[in-house]
C-alpha positions as CSV (number, residue, x, y, z in Angstrom):
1,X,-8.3,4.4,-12.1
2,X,-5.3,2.3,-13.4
3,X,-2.4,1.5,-11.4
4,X,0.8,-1.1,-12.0
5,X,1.1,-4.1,-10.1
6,X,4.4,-4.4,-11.9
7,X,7.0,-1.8,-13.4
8,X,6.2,-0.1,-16.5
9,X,2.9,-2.0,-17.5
10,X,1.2,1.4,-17.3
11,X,3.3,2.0,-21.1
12,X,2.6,-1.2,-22.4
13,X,0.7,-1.0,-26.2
14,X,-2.1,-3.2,-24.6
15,X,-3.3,-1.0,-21.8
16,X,-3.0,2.5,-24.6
17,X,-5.8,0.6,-26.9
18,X,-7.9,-0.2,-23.6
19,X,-8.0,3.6,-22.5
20,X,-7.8,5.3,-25.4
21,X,-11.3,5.8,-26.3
22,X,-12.1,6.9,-22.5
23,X,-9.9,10.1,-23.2
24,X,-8.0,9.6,-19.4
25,X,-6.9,12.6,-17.4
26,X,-3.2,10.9,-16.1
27,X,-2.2,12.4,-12.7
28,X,1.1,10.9,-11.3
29,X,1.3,7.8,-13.3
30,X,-2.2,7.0,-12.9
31,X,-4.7,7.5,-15.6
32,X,-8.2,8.2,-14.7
33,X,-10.6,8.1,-17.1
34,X,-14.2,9.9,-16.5
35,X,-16.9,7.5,-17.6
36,X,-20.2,8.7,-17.1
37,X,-22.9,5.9,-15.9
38,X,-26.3,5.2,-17.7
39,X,-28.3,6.3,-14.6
40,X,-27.6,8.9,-11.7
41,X,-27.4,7.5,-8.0
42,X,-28.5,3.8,-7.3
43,X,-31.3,2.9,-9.8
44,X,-30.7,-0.8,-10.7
45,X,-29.6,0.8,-14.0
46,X,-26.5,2.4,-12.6
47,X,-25.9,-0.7,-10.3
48,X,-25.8,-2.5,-13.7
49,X,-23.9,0.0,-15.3
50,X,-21.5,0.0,-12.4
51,X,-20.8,-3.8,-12.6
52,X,-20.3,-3.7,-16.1
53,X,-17.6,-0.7,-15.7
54,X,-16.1,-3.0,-13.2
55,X,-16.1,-6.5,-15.1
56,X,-14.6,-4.5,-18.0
57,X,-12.6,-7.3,-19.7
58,X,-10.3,-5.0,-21.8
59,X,-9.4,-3.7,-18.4
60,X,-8.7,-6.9,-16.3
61,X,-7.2,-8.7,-18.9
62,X,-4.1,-6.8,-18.8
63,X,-1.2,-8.2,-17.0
64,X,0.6,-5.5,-14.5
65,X,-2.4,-3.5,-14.2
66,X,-5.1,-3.5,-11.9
67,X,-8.1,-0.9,-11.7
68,X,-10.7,0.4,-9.6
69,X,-14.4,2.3,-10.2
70,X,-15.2,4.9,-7.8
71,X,-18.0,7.6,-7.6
72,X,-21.2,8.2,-5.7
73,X,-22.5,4.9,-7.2
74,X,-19.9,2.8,-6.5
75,X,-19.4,4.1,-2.9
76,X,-23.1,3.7,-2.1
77,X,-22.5,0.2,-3.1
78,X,-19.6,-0.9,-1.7
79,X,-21.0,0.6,2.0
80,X,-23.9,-1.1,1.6
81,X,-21.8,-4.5,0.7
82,X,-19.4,-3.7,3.5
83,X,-22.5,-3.2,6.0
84,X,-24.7,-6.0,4.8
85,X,-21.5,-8.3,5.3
86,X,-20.6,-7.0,9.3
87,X,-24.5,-7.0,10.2
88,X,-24.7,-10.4,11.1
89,X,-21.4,-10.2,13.1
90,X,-23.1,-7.2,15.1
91,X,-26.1,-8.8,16.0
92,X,-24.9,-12.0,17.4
93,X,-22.3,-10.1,19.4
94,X,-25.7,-8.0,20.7
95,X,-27.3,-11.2,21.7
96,X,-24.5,-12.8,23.2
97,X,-24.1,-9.9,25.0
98,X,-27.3,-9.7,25.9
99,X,-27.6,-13.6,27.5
100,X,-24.5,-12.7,29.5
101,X,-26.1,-9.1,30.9
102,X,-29.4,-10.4,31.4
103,X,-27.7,-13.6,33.2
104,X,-25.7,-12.0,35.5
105,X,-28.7,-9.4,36.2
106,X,-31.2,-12.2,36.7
107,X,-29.0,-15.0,38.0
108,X,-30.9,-17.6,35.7
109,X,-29.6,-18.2,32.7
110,X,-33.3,-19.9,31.4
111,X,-35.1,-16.1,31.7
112,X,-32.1,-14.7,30.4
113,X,-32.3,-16.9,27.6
114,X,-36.8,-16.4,27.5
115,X,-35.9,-12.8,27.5
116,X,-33.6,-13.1,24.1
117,X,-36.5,-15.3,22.5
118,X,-39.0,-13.1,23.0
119,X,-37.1,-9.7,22.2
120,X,-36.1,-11.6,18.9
121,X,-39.9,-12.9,18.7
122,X,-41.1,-9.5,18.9
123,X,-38.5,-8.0,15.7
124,X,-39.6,-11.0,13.8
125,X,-43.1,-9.7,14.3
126,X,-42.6,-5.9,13.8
């Protein structure tokens, strides 16, 4: 999907030679263009495939215009970023969390701090 950053670089002769040979379907000043990936789903040959589409030079060397990939492959891979980057956030909140729970419970902030050890002790293991 195309989009302008700036007014009327959508009819520039630049971006017309870039999309032409992806034949695009253009909805309200936005051309999308169906471009079908080497492999279905999340094979490392469609997560190639993918960041290919998305390094496309043709398509980010155009001035005004800015584009984005979507589809099943490109969602499951941008979740999986977007998770993967908030995980680490999620479990330190957890264990701070945690420490503060078990301190207050066990008014001792050294079993509070055993019990964390060993409940992390014991993932590390499983």
């Amino acid at each position: 999907m195309l989009w302008e950053t700036r007014p009327g670089a959508l009819d520039s002769p630049a971006v017309a030679k870039a999309v032409a040979d992806l034949r695009p379907l253009t909805t309200a000043r936005v051309p999308v263009a169906r471009v079908p990936l080497s492999e279905f789903n999340n094979g490392p040959a469609a997560t190639r495939s993918l960041e290919r589409l998305r390094a496309t030079p043709a398509l980010a060397a155009l001035p005004g215009v800015d584009h984005a990939v979507a589809g099943k492959t490109a969602f499951a891979r941008d979740f999986t970023d977007a998770v993967s980057a908030k995980a680490p956030l999620v479990v330190g909140f957890v264990l701070v969390l945690a420490v503060v729970l078990l301190t207050a419970a066990f008014r001792s902030p050294p079993v509070a701090l055993a019990s964390i050890a060993l409940n992390l002790l014991s993932l590390g293991a499983a």
